[in-house]
N, C-alpha and C positions, 0 to 999 in steps of 0.2 A: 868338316866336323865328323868324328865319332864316336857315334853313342854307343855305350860298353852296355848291351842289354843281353846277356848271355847266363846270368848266377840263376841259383835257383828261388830264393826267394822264400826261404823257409820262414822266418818273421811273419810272413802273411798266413800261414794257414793254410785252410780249406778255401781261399779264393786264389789260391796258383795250385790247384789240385791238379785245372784241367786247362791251365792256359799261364802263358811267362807273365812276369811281372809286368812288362808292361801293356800287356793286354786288359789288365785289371782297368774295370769300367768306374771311373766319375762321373758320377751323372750322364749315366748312358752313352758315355765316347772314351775309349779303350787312353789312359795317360797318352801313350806314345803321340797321341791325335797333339794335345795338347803340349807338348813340349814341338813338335813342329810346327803348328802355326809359333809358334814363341821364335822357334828359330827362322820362321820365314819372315814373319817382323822384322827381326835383328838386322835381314838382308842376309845370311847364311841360308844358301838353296842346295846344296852340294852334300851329302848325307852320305855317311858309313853306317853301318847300322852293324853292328858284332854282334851275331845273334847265337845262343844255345839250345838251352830248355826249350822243348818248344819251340823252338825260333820259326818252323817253317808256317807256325799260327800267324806268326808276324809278317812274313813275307806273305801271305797269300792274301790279309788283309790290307797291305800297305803296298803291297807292286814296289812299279816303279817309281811309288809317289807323285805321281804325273795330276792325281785327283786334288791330292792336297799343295799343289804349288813348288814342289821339291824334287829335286832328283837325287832317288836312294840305290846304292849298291849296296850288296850285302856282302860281309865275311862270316862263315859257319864253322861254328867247331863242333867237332861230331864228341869230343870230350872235354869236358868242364879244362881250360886254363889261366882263369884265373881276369883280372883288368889286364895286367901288362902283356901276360901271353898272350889275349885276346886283340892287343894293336900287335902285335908281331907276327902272327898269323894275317892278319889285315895289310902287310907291308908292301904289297903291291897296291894296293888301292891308294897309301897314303900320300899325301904331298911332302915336301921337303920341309915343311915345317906346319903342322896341325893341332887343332881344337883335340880335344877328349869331355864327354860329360859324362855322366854316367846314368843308365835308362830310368833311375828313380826318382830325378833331380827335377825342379822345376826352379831356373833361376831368371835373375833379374840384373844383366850384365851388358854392359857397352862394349859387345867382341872386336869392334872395329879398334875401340880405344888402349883398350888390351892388348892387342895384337901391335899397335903400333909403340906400344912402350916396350913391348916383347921385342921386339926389331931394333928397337934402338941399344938395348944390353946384347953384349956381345954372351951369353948364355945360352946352356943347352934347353933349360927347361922352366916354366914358370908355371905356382901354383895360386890360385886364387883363393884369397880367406877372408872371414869376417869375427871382426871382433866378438864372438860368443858369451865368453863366463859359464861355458856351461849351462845356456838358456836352453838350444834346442840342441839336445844330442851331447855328449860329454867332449869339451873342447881338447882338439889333440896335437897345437902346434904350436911354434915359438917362433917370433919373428924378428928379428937382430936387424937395423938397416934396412936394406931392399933385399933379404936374403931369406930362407926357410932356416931356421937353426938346428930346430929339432920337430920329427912329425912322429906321432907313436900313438895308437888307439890302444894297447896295450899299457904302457910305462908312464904313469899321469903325476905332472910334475905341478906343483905351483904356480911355475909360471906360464904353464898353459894357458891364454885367453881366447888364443884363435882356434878356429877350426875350418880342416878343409872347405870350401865352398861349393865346391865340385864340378869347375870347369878349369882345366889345365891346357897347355901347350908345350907341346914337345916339336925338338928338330929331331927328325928321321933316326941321326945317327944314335940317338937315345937307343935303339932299338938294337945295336949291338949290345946291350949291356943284358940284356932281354934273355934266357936260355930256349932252344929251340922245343919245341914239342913236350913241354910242360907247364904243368902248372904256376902261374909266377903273378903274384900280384902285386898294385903300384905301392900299397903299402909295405912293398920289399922294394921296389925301383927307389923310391923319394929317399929311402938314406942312405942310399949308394949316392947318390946326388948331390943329397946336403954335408956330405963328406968331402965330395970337388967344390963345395962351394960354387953347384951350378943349380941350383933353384931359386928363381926368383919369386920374390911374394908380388901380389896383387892385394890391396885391400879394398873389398865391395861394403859400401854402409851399408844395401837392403839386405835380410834377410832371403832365406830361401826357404821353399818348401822340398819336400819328401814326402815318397808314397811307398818306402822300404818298410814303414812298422804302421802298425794299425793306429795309433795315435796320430800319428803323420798323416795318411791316406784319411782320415775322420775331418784335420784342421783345414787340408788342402780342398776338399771338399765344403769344406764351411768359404773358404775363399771363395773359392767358385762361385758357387750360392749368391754371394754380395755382388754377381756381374764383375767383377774384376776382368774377367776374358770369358772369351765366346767360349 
C-alpha cells in the first residue's frame, strides 16, 4: 500500500502551518495513527508512505512503524510532484501490482476483495467509487459497465454520480506513462487510462470520510466521538 501524503494542504489553514496534513491531530492522535490501524485491520502491514511537506514530522513520528503493528518505508520528494509523480518516484519500493490511497482518506474497503477482482480483469488499473450525487464533495466520475468512462474534478457533467473513493490499484507498468521528475498528478494519469479503456471501476456502498477541508476534519471527528474506532 501507498499512502500519497506529500501535498501541501492548503484547505486546512493554520493547522498545517507547522506540521503535514497528516500529522493534524483527532482527538489527540495525528490522522496517519488512524488510517493505520484501519489498514492493519484490513490485514495490509506492508506501507509506502510518499512523504513531502514536512514529511520528515512524519517519519520521526512513525519509524519504522514497528509501535504501531506495520512496516513503513518511506519515498521523499524534496519537490512537490504531484500523486502520480509521487508513486514514480516510489518505484523501487513498489510491487508489481499496488494499492494507492491518499494521506487524507479514511475508508471502509474489503482490499483483499478488491484486489482479487482486480487480478481477475486482465487491466492496467482500477479505481474505486461510490455512488455520491454530489453528497460529500462534488461527484466527478462516470461509470459505463465495469469501466471509468470519464473522471474530471474540473468538467462537471450530468451524469456525474460517482466520485473517486480514494483507494486505487495500479500494475507497475502504469508508471511508464508517468513523466520523470515532475509534477504529474493522477487526475492527469486516470484519462490517459480511460482512453485505453484500462480503468476498472470498483463500486464501495459505505461512505468515506476526509480530513482534506475543515468540514471534513470537524465530521470525521464527530465519528470518532461515537467510538466507531479506537
Amino acid at each position: 500500500m501507498a499512502i500519497l501524503a506529500g501535498g501541501l494542504a492548503t484547505r486546512l489553514g493554520d493547522l498545517t502551518r507547522d506540521r503535514p496534513k497528516s500529522m493534524v491531530k483527532v482527538l489527540g492522535k495525528p490522522f496517519l495513527e488512524y488510517q493505520l490501524e484501519l489498514l492493519r485491520q484490513s490485514g495490509i502491514k506492508n506501507i509506502i508512505l510518499c512523504i513531502g511537506y514536512m514529511g520528515e514530522k512524519i517519519k520521526r513520528h512513525f519509524g519504522s512503524g514497528k509501535r504501531y503493528g506495520v512496516d513503513i518505508r518511506y519515498s521523499v520528494e524534496d519537490t512537490l510532484l504531484g500523486t502520480a509523480g509521487a508513486l514514480k518516484k516510489a518505484a523501487s519500493l513498489l510491487d508489481d501490482i499496488f494499492f494507492t490511497m491518499y494521506g487524507d482518506s479514511y475508508l471502509f474497503l474489503d482490499f483483499s476483495r478488491v484486489m482479487s477482482y482486480f487480478a481477475s480483469q486482465n487491466k492496467l488499473a482500477l479505481m474505486t467509487v461510490y455512488k455520491n450525487f454530489n453528497c460529500y464533495d462534488r461527484s466527478n466520475t462516470v461509470v459505463e459497465g465495469n469501466l471509468i468512462k470519464r473522471f474530471s474534478k474540473q468538467q462537471k457533467t450530468r451524469d456525474m454520480v460517482y466520485i473517486e473513493y480514494g483507494a486505487n490499484i495500479f500494475r507497475k507498468e502504469v508508471l511508464d506513462m508517468i513523466p520523470e521528475n515532475r509534477f504529474y498528478s493522477l487526475d492527469h494519469l486516470f484519462p490517459r487510462l480511460i482512453e485505453q479503456k484500462q480503468l476498472l471501476a470498483f463500486e464501495v456502498r459505505e461512505r468515506f470520510y476526509e480530513i482534506g477541508s475543515p468540514p471534513g476534519l470537524t465530521e470525521f471527528a464527530e465519528f470518532i466521538k461515537k467510538g466507531h474506532v479506537g
